[in-house]
C-alpha positions, 0 to 999 in steps of 0.5 A: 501486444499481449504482453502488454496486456497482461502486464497492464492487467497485473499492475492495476490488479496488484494496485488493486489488492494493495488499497483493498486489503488495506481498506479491508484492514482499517474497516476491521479495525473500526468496526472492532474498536467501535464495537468496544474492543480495545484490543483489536489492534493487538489482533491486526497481525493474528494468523489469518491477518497476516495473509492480508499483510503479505498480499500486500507486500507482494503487491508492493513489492511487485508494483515498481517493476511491472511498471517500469516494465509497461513504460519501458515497452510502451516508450515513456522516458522516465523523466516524464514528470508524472513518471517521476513524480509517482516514483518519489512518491511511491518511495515515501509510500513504501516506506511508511507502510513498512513503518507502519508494519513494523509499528504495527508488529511491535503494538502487537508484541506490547500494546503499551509502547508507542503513540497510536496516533502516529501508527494512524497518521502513518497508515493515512499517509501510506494511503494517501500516498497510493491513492495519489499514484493510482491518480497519476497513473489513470491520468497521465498528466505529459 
């Protein structure tokens, strides 16, 4: 049973960091842009930034298998559809916040190229996405 506990603990942490750092993330923007730096989004992947970026892809990388592993030693089939559901969705989510990393990387190279717009639709979308799943994960819908 500690096993369990402990994976359970590592998986909602890792759920935890994951929407935190990118919390963390859009309210510096904000307030940087809102100060009147038009450039803040240059800086999102400056030295320090980065930490933030990789924490969060350990957390994502980290997600899939600590729960596979909690419904595998829980008992779950896999075809629950909340099971499912939120692996089609974390699908989508993991590769829109890889989008937007890359999306972000290149606004840092040239400010220039791209549509700031769709790097935000993309961050919300991501969000949205993992707020859904932790949804589906704290109720459990059979």
């Amino acid at each position: 049973m500690e096993l369990l506990t402990t994976l359970k603990t590592a998986h909602i942490l890792a759920t935890v960091l994951l929407l935190g750092s990118a919390l963390g993330l859009a309210i510096w923007t904000f307030i940087a842009r809102r100060k009147g730096d038009a450039s803040a989004h240059t800086r999102l992947m400056a030295r320090p930034l980065v930490f933030v970026w990789l924490l969060m892809g350990i957390c994502l990388v980290s997600m899939p298998f600590t729960g596979w592993w909690l419904v595998h030693l829980i008992g779950w089939p896999l075809g629950q559809t909340w099971v499912l559901g939120s692996s089609v969705i974390y699908t989508f989510a993991a590769f829109s916040w890889f989008w937007l990393l890359a999306r972000v990387n290149r606004l840092r190279t040239a400010p220039a190229v791209g549509n700031p717009k769709f790097t935000l639709a993309l961050a919300v979308f991501s969000g949205v996405c993992f707020i859904a799943i932790a949804g589906l994960m704290g109720a459990k819908p059979v």
